[in-house]
C-alpha positions in Angstrom: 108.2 55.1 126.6 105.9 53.0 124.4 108.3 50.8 121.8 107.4 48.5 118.6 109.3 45.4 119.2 109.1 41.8 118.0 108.1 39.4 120.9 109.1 35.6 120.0 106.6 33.0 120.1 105.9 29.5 118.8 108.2 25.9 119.7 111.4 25.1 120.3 113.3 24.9 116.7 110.3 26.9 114.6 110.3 30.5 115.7 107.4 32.6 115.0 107.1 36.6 115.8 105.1 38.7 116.7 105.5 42.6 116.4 103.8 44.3 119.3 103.1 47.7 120.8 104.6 47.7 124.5 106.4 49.5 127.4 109.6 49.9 127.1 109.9 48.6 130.7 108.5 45.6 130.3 110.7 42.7 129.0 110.4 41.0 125.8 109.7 37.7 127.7 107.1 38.6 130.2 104.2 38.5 127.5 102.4 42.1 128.6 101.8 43.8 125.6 99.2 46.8 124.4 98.4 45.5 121.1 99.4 43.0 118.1 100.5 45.0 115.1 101.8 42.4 113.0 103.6 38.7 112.5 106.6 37.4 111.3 107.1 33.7 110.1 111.5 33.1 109.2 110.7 30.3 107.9 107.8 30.7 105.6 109.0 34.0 105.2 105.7 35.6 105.4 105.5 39.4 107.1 101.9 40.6 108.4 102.3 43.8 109.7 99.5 46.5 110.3 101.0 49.5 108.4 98.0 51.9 109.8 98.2 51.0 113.4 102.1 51.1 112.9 102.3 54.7 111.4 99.6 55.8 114.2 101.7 54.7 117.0 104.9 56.0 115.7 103.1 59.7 115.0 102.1 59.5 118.4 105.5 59.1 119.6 106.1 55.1 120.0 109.9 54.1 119.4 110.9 51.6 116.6 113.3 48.0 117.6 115.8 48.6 114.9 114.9 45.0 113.5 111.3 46.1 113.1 112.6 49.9 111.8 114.5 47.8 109.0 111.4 45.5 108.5 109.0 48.7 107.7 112.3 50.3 105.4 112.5 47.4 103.3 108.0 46.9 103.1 107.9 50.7 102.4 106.2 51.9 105.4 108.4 54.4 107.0 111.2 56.5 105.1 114.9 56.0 105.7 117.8 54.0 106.0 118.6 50.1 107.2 120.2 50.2 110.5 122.8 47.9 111.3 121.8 45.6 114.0 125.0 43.2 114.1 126.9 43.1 117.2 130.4 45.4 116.5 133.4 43.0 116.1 136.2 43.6 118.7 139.7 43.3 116.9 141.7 40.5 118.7 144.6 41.4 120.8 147.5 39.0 120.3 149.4 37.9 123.8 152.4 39.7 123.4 150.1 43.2 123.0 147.9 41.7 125.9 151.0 41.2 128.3 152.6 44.8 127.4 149.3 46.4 128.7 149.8 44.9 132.2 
């Protein structure tokens, strides 16, 4: 399955992004990639994505990261809704809960 997925890249202590077009088997660190559809600077806070290569590749069925699906929500690119991409917070068990369990 073909996914749209940011791939880090730049120095230690000054990220840089890069949205790319890859295999869902492949891993975000081993650098293969199909094509570059895009950059992301935090910092500078500059977004370069290619809008036209993006809608192609999600008509012909390529999967969205949910960081870059809110990315092309918020630029207007795709229609829908932010998804939350925050880990889900636990509730903390106190001991004495903890200790009735076992």
């Amino acid at each position: 399955m073909l996914k749209i997925r940011l791939q880090r890249i730049g120095r230690k202590n000054d990220p840089a992004f890069r949205a790319v077009l890859t295999d869902s088997k492949n891993s975000t660190k081993s650098g293969r990639f199909l094509e570059i559809l895009g950059t992301y600077n935090p910092k500078a806070g500059e977004t370069n994505f290619k809008s036209d290569r993006i809608t192609y590749w999600v008509s012909k069925g390529a999967q969205l990261s949910d960081t870059m699906h809110n990315f092309l929500v918020h630029q207007k690119v795709i229609q829908g809704k932010k998804k939350n991409v925050l880990p889900k917070k636990t509730p903390t068990i106190k001991r004495k809960e903890l200790k009735a369990k076992k």
